[in-house]
ZAMARGU-4260 file (C-alpha; in steps of 0.2 Angstrom, whole numbers, plus 5000, padded with zeros to 4 digits):
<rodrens>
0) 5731/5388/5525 | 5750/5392/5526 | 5763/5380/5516 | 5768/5374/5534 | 5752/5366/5534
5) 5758/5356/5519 | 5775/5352/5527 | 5768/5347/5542 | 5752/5337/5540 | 5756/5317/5538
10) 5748/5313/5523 | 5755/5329/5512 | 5769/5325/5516 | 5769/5307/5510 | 5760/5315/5493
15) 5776/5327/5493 | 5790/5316/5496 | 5782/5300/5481 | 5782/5316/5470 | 5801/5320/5474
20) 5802/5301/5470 | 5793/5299/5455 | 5801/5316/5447 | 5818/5309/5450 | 5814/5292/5443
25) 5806/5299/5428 | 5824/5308/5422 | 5830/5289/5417 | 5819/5289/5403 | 5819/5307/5399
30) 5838/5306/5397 | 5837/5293/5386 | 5825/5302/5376 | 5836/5318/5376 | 5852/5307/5368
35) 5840/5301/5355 | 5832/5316/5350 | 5850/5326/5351 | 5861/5311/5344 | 5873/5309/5357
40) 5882/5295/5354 | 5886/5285/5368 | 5905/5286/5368 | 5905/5306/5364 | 5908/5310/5383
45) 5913/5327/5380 | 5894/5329/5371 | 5887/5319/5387 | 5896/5329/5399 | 5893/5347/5393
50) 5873/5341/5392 | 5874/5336/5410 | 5882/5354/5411 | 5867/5362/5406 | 5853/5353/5414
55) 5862/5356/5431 | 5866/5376/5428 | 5848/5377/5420 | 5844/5369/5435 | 5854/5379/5449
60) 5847/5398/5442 | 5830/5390/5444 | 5834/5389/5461 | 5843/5404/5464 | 5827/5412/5460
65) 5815/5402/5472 | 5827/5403/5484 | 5828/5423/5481 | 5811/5430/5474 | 5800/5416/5483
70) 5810/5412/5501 | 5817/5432/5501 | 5831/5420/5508 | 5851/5426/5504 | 5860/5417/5490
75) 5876/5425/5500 | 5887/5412/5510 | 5903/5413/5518 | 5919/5415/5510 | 5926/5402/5522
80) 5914/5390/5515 | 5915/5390/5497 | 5931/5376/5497 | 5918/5366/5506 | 5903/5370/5494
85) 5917/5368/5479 | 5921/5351/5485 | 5903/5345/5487 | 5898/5352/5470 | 5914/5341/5461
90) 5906/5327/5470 | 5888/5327/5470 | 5885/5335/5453 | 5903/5334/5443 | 5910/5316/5448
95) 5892/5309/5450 | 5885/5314/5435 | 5899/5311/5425 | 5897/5294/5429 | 5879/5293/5429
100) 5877/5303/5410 | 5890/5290/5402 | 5884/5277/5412 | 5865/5279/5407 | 5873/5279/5389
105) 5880/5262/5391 | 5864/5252/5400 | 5844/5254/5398 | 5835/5265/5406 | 5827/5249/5418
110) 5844/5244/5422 | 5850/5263/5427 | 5835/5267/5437 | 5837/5251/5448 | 5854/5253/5449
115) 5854/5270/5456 | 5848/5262/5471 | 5865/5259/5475 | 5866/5275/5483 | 5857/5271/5496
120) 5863/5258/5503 | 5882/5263/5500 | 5877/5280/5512 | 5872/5266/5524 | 5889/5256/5525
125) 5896/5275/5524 | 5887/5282/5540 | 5893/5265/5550 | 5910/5272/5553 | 5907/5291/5550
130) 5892/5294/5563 | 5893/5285/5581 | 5873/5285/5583 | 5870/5276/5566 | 5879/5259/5565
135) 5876/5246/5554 | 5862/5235/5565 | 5853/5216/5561 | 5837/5226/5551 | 5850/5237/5540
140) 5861/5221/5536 | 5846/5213/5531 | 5840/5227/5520 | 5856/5228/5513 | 5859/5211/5507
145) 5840/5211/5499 | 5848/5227/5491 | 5863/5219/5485 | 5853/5203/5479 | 5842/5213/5469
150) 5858/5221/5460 | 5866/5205/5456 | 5851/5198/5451 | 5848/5214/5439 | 5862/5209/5432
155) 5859/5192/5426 | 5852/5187/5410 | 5837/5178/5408 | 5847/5163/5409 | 5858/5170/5425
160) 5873/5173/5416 | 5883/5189/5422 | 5877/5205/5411 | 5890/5216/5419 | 5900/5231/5408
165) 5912/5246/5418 | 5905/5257/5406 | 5887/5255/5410 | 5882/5247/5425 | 5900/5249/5432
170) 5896/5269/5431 | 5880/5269/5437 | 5886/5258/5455 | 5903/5271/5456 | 5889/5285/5452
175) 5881/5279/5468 | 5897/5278/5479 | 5902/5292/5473 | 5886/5300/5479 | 5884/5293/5496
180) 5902/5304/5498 | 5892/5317/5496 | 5878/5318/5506 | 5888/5316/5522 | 5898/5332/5515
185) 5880/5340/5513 | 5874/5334/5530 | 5889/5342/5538 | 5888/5358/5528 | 5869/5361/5531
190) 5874/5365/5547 | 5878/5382/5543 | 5872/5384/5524 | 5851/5387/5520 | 5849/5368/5513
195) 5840/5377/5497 | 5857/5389/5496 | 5868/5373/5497 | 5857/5363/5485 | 5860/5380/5472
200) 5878/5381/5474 | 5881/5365/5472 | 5873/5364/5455 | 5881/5379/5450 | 5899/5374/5455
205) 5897/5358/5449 | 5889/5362/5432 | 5902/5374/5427 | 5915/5360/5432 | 5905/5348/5420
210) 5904/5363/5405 | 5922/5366/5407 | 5931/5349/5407 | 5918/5345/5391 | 5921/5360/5381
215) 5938/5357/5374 | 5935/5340/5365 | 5917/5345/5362 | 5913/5343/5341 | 5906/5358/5331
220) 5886/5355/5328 | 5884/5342/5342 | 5873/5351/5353 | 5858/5355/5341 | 5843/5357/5349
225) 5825/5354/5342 | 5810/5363/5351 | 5808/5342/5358 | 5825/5341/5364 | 5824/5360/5371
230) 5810/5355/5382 | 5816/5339/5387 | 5834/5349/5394 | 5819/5361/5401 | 5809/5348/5411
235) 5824/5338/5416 | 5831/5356/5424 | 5814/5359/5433 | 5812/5340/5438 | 5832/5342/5448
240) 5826/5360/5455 | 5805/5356/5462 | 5812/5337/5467 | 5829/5344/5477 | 5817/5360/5483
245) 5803/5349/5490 | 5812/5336/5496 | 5824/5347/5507 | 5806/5358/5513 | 5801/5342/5520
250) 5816/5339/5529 | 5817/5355/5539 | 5800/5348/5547 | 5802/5330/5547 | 5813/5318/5553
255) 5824/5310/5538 | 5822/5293/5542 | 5801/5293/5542 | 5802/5299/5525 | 5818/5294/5516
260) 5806/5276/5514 | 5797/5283/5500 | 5815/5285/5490 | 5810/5266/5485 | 5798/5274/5472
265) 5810/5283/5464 | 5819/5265/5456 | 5801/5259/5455 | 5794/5273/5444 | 5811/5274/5435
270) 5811/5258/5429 | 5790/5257/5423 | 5792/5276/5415 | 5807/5267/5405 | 5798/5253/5401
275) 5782/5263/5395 | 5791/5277/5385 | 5809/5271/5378 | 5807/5261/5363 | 5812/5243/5367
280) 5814/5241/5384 | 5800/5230/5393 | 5801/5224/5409 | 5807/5206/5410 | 5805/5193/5426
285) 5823/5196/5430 | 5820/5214/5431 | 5802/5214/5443 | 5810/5203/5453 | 5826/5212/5455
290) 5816/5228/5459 | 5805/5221/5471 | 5822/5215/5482 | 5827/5233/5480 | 5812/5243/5485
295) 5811/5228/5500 | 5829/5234/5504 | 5826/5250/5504 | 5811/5250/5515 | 5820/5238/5527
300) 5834/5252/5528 | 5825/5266/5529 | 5812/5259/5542 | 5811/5268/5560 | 5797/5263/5573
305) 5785/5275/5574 | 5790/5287/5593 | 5781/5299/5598 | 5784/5315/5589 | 5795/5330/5593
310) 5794/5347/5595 | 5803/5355/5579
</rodrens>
């Protein structure tokens, strides 16, 4: 039975696309984990920045080498390209992830994983004005405002006060705008770039971006690793490599909008990892019900009716 088979068939690619989910939620509490375990302190940016740095290079050889010794597909793009791929990189990786590392130092890991949501919904409002076939319709407003409600409501205390701060959840929402920018640079580009040679470039050009802008104000002796904190970078590297790999394998046979649905695990199973292996967070009422208006706005958005299916 050839991977195809795996790619194709209805219920292994459900299995495959709540795995991508659930890898990507599970980096909220693993990054939290890695700050501890390193000391990072939260306002040590250059610290934070030159650790994002590393997962994201780690990350990017990994899948030079699938891409290479497991597709036998060319790392090589154009010349004429590589502003383009420099300018995703700055986004998806360097801008995002700068945001997202300080942010997810500011906020709980709960918080962050819900928040990340954002995302979604902001490439939504995004594709209204940029794609002429995609505009913002009744079901997709709906979803939306469930989406923003959750958000709000995330942000309330137990007695609905406003829990806001720039530094934390500020971050993590301009983390997810900032995002949304670049997946329609990445839809456009795939057009002409190998989606796993985009996704590797990307995270190389956008790591060494991250590593180089850190550097100069980094401290002596910051960075120490134990063989915990070595395997936590480790694992947060492989999560961003098998999640992006598999997620983008599934797309060359599968229409995005019949299985971008399943992103609603990835806020889901961020918030519960965080709950279950961070010291000190616990889910609250404010927090299920704020999820449960998320994952509800996500499904809402990402639901298509089911047509019958196409040649690919």
């Amino acid at each position: 039975m050839n991977s195809k088979h795996y790619l194709t068939n209805k219920y292994w690619v459900i299995i495959i696309a709540l795995f991508c989910a659930v890898l990507w939620g599970s980096a909220f509490p693993v990054l939290k984990l890695s700050y501890s375990e390193i000391g990072i302190a939260s306002d040590d940016r250059s610290a934070i920045i030159v650790f994002a740095g590393m997962r994201f290079f780690l990350a990017s050889i990994l899948i030079f080498l699938l891409t290479t010794a497991g597709l036998r597909q060319s790392p090589k793009v154009e010349r004429a390209i590589l502003p383009q791929l420099f300018l995703l990189g700055l986004l998806q990786i360097s801008l995002q992830y700068f945001f997202f590392y300080n942010g997810l130092a500011h906020t709980s890991g709960m918080k962050a994983a819900i928040l990340s949501s954002a995302s979604t919904f902001f490439v939504v409002i995004l594709a209204h004005f940029v794609y002429r076939d995609d505009r913002l319709d009744f079901r997709k407003l709906v979803g939306l405002i469930a989406g923003l409600a959750g958000i709000i409501l995330l942000n309330s205390g137990e007695d609905f006060t406003l829990d806001f701060s720039w530094q934390g959840e500020g971050f993590m929402i301009l983390s997810g705008l900032v995002s949304a920018f670049g997946t329609i640079l990445a839809k456009r580009i795939s057009k002409a770039v190998h989606p796993f040679v985009l996704t590797a470039w990307q995270m190389l050009l956008g790591s060494l971006l991250l590593v180089a802008a850190g550097l100069p104000g980094l401290k002596p002796h910051v960075l120490v690793f134990s063989n915990k904190a070595a395997l936590l970078l480790i694992y947060s590297a492989f999560l961003s490599a098998a999640a992006f790999s598999l997620w983008y394998a599934i797309l060359k046979y599968n229409k995005a909008g019949e299985i971008s649905v399943y992103k609603f695990m990835t806020p889901v199973s961020g918030a519960i990892l965080s709950a279950l292996l961070i010291p000190g967070e616990h889910l609250t009422v404010n927090m299920f019900m704020s999820l449960a208006l998320v994952a509800l706005g996500l499904v809402i958005v990402n639901y298509h009716k089911r047509v019958p299916k196409e040649g690919y």
